[in-house]
Structures are given as structure tokens and as C-alpha cells.
C-alpha positions, 0 to 999 in steps of 0.5 A, a space after each residue: 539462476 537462483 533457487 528456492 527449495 521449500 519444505 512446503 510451500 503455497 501454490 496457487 492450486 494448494 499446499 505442495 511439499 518439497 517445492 523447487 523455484 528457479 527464478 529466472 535472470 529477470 526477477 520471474 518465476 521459471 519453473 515450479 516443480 513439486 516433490 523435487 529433491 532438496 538443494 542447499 537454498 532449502 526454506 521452511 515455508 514459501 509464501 507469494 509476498 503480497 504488495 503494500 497497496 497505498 503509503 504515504 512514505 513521508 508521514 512515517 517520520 511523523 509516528 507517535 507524534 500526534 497523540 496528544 488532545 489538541 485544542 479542538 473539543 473531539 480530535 479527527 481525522 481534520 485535526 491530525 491533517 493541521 499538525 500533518 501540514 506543520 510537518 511538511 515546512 520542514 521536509 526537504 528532498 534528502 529527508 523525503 529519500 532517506 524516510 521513503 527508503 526506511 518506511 520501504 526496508 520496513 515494509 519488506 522486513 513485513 512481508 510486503 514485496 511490493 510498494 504503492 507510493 500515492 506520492 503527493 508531496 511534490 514542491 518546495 514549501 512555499 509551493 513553488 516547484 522545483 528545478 525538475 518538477 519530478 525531484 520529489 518523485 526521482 527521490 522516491 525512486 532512489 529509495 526503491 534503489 537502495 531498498 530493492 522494493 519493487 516500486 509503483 509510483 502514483 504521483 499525484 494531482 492535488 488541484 484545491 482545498 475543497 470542492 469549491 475550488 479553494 485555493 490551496 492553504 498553507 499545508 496544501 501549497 508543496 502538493 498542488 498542481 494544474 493538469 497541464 504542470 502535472 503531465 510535465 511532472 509525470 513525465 519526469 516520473 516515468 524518466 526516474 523510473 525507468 533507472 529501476 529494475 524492470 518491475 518498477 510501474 508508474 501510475 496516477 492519482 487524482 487525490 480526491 472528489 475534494 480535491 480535483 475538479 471532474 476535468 481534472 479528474 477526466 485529465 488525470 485518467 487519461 495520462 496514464 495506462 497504468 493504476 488509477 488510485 483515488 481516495 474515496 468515502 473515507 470521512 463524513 465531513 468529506 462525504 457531505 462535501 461532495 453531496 453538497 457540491 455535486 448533488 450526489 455522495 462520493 461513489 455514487 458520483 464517481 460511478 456515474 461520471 467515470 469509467 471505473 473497472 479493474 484499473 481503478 484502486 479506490 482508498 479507504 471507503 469507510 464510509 459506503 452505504 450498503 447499496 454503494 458497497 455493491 455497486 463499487 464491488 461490480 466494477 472490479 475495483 479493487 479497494 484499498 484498505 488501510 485498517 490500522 490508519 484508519 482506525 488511527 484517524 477515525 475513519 470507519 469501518 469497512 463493511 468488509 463483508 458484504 463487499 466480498 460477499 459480492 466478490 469485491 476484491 481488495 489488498 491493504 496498505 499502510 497509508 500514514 505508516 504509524 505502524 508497518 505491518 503485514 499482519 497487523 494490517 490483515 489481523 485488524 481487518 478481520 477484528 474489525 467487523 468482528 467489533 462490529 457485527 459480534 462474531 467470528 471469522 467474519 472474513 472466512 469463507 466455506 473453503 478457506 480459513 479466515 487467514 487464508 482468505 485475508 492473505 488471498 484477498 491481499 495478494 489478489 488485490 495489492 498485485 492487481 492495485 499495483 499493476 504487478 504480475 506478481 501474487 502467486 508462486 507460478 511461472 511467469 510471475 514476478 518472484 515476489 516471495 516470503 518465508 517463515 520460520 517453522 521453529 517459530 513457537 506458534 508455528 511449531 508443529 502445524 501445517 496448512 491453512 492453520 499455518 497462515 493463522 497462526 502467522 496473522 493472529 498470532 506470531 506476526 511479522 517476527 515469522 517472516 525470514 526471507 524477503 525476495 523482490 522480483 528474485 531480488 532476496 533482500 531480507 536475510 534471517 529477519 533483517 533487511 540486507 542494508 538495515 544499518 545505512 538505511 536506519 543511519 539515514 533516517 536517524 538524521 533527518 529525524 533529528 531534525 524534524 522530530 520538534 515539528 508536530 
């Protein structure tokens, strides 16, 4: 039975020292016990690792490549998704495995236990589905294999181009199916998951109000007892779609015709009204938040604030992955409304530091995103843990709250030293236990697609 013995660790009732984990044959916490002696797997400091809460595992070969202006007087989130669909041509099974496999070894290098896959990329490139309908998906899940994340696949449905109910253009035609096509596919899903460890979840994801009809919609929630994830409210163009088509604005429709509650993960919501903001937050919810994406595209500004001022709950993830980092993602989350409102320590709270409250907030609500029993050091729970490095030089000397600050705002990712999955340790001293092969792997398919965009 592995063990963990930490100098200090986060528990879920505070600090502790001298803390002793066993974690059990399956991946889950036994026991924690504090004040134990020392064993020989000592650690510095023990954190819960958070899960990332939505990826787009296949853009991440895209990184760096859709910078320059285009033709279009003011670029935008439409102009970057045109180049996203010339990518797409190019993109084959193997390619989506060893990207998907590179974007998670990052992601646990980060910090992140976990990975949410909003996996929409499901056929060929003309759009016609493959042999088994699930390939795309199955190529996810033995990326997860060969990473050891712990995985929460979101296979997608993707109906139209717009709330009209346009077929599907060029760059759509790989993602698009019928609910009746997507049952047979999410079936296929669940049977290339269940090749993964026990931890492993599948779930839904209608795209968006843009791009299913409300039956769809109705049809996709009802396929799945596990996380229901949708984007939602993330651009200006897509909120007057919606109020055009159905007479209403995008969370305000969906509140009205679905049952949304603490099952329900809904993307980005950069653009919510204050009242909207409220509302959404009541439901249990969790929204998820993608702040280096989105400031990337031009999304918006969460209105992070008010939402926990109302006891929103909310994790963060990765989306396009320009840029996988735990920190970065928390960090500029917080810069954010500061930009916004002229102040400091906008997300703090009387008990908490601002980096506690950013980390808590993230462990609550990835773990809750990703149907995962997991986000605290009890038992019971999956072991889904990170440590850091206290000889870091911005750690060096400092305890308690002041410790996960300065990890967010100041030393970074390059803290982290140890990554455990459900009790699977598959960071060692920084790196990830399987970085070379996964790297080799993404280097060919990179080659080959890097003149795409």
C-alpha cells in the first residue's frame, strides 16, 4: 500500500504537520493520520491536486500559430475558429492520441490530477464517421493509458452551424452528429473507458445553444448520468444569436427550459449579466473557467466576484491549451477582475488568502465538474495529490496560506514535484515518468501539421 509522509500538508480542516497518507490498492485514500513519525517517502509539502475542467486536447498542436492579423479589419474569437477548421483537414487518429497524450503529461507536470476532455472531434475529414463511431474517442482514452491521468470523457453532440439549424460548414462537418448517431457513439465511449482504471468517467456534452436544437439538447441530457458540460454566454456574437432565435439571452433560456443543478458544468460565461450571474450561481452549477483562453480570444471577463459572492462555485481549465498551467489559469483569474474593478485581492475572502480561495475554488468545482470523488486529502478519496518544492526560492521560509500565494503569484508551476493520479505517482522531481516517448510522439505529428494554419 504506497505512502506519503509530508512535512506539512493541506487538510481538509487546515495545515497539519508531519502528515502520513496510505493510500489504498485502488487509487483511494485510507487513512490520514497527523503527527506521525517520519517514513522514507517523505515530502516537503502535500497539496489535493485539482482536475482540469475542460480541454480541447487537439488545439494544443495549434499553439503559437494563430497570432498574426488576418484579413479581417479587428480579429476574433470567428477569425481564429476559420484558421481552427484549416487545422482540422489535417488531423488523423494517431495524431489526435499522441497530441491528447502530450497536452495531459503537461497538464499533470502542472499540477492538474485530473482532465475533462470536451471531445468534439469525432470523423473523418469529410465527415463521415469512422468504422466504430467511438475511434476518436477510444484514441483519447489511450491517451489517458499512456499518461496515467485520471480521465472524464465528454463526447460531444454538435448538430448545426447556427441556431437556425444550418448545415454544418466546412471546418464542422468531423464534429457533427444526430442524437440517434451520438447514442451508438457514446456507447462506444463508455466501452474504450471501461479499459481504464477505475476512476476513469464518462459523460455528455451538448456543444452549445448554437449548436444543438433544444430536443437535442433534452436528448443528450438524458443519455448520460454522469457531468453535463455546455458552453455557454462566452461571446457577444453568439449571445445575440441566441436572443434572435429564441427570444431570450443564453442563460436565461437554458434556466427556463433545463433543469440545471450541481451535474451541470457551463463554459466560460463571459458574457452574463449581473442578474444572469445570480441566477446561474443558484443552481449549483459549476462554471468553468478557461482565463487564459479567453483572454486569448477575446472572450471577456468573468464577473468572478459577484458569482462567489453568491456561492457560485467554479474550477478552471485549459480549453485551446496555448498555455497549460495550473497557476496561470488561477493567477489570471484573479488579475482579471482586478483589471477590471481597480483593486486587490478581488477573490480573497475574510478567511482565506487570495491563493487559498483560488486553489479551493479549483478543487471544489474541477472535482465536482469532473464527477470525481476526489479534491481533498481524506479518506475515501481518490489520491489525487501534488507537492512542492520548499527549497524553491519563493517558497523558501514561508508557511501556511502564504505558501499557496506565493506558489500562484509567484513561483509557478516550476514548484510542483510530484504528481499522484488516483495513488498513481506519475510525476517524479518535475517531470513526468514517461515525458521522452510522449514528447517523441508529438514531435511527429507536429511536423506534419505545423503548415496547416
Amino acid at each position: 500500500m504506497p505512502r506519503i509522509w509530508a512535512n506539512r500538508a493541506l487538510l481538509p480542516g487546515g495545515w497539519a504537520e508531519r502528515v502520513l497518507v496510505d493510500i489504498d490498492d485502488s487509487g483511494r485514500i485510507a487513512t490520514v493520520t497527523p503527527d506521525a513519525p517520519p517514513t522514507d517517502a517523505r515530502q516537503a509539502i502535500l497539496l489535493p491536486a485539482p482536475a482540469n475542467l475542460h480541454s480541447h486536447a487537439f488545439q494544443r498542436a495549434m499553439a503559437g500559430l494563430t497570432e498574426a492579423r488576418g484579413p479581417d479589419p479587428t480579429d476574433s474569437f470567428w477569425t481564429w475558429r476559420r484558421l481552427m477548421f484549416r487545422f482540422l483537414d489535417r488531423l488523423t487518429p494517431e495524431d489526435v492520441e499522441a497530441i491528447a497524450a502530450f497536452v495531459q503529461m503537461e497538464m499533470l507536470e502542472a499540477g492538474f490530477a485530473a482532465s475533462v476532455e470536451f471531445h468534439y472531434l469525432h470523423h473523418t475529414p469529410d465527415g463521415t464517421p469512422h468504422a466504430d463511431p467511438a475511434e476518436m474517442s477510444a484514441r483519447i482514452a489511450a491517451a489517458a493509458e499512456t499518461s496515467g491521468i485520471g480521465l472524464t470523457l465528454l463526447p460531444v453532440l454538435y448538430q448545426y452551424g447556427g441556431c437556425d439549424r444550418r448545415p454544418l460548414g466546412h471546418g464542422q462537418i468531423r464534429f457533427g452528429n444526430d442524437p440517434d448517431r451520438f447514442a451508438r457513439l457514446l456507447a462506444g465511449a463508455g466501452r474504450a473507458l471501461a479499459a481504464l482504471p477505475a476512476d476513469a468517467r464518462l459523460g455528455v456534452a451538448p456543444h452549445s445553444l448554437r449548436a444543438v436544437s433544444p430536443e437535442g439538447l433534452a436528448a443528450a441530457a438524458d443519455l448520460s448520468d454522469g457531468p453535463i458540460h455546455m458552453h455557454l454566454a462566452e461571446q457577444t456574437a453568439e449571445v445575440a444569436e441566441v436572443e434572435a432565435a429564441f427570444g431570450a439571452r443564453p442563460v436565461g433560456w437554458l434556466l427556463d427550459n433545463a433543469a440545471v443543478d450541481a451535474g451541470w458544468c457551463l463554459i466560460h460565461c463571459t458574457q452574463m449579466t449581473p442578474d444572469e450571474t445570480l441566477a446561474l450561481a443558484a443552481t449549483g452549477a459549476v462554471a468553468g473557467l478557461c482565463p487564459i483562453t479567453e483572454a486569448s480570444l477575446g472572450d471577456g471577463i468573468f464577473d468572478g466576484v459577484r458569482w462567489l459572492g453568491a456561492g457560485g462555485r467554479f474550477g478552471v481549465g485549459s480549453d485551446s491549451n496555448i498555455r497549460i498551467s495550473l497557476t496561470e489559469e488561477l493567477r489570471t483569474l484573479e488579475y482579471s477582475q482586478r483589471l477590471r474593478d481597480g483593486s486587490r485581492a478581488a477573490l480573497a475572502r475574510p478567511d482565506a488568502s487570495t491563493g487559498r480561495a483560488l486553489l479551493a475554488g479549483a478543487l471544489t468545482g474541477g472535482t465536482q465538474a469532473a464527477g470525481r470523488a476526489s479534491g481533498a486529502i481524506a479518506p475515501g478519496m481518490w489520491a489525487d495529490l501534488l507537492t512542492l518544492d520548499a527549497d524553491d526560492p519563493d517558497l523558501a521560509g514561508l508557511s501556511g496560506d502564504r505558501l499557496l500565494d506565493a506558489w500562484i503569484f509567484a513561483a509557478g508551476d516550476a514548484a510542483v514535484r510530484e504528481v499522484w493520479s488516483a495513488g498513481r505517482r506519475m510525476v517524479r522531481d518535475g517531470h513526468h515518468v514517461s515525458r521522452e516517448a510522449i514528447i517523441a510522439r508529438y514531435r511527429t505529428s507536429c511536423a506534419r501539421l505545423r503548415d496547416a494554419v
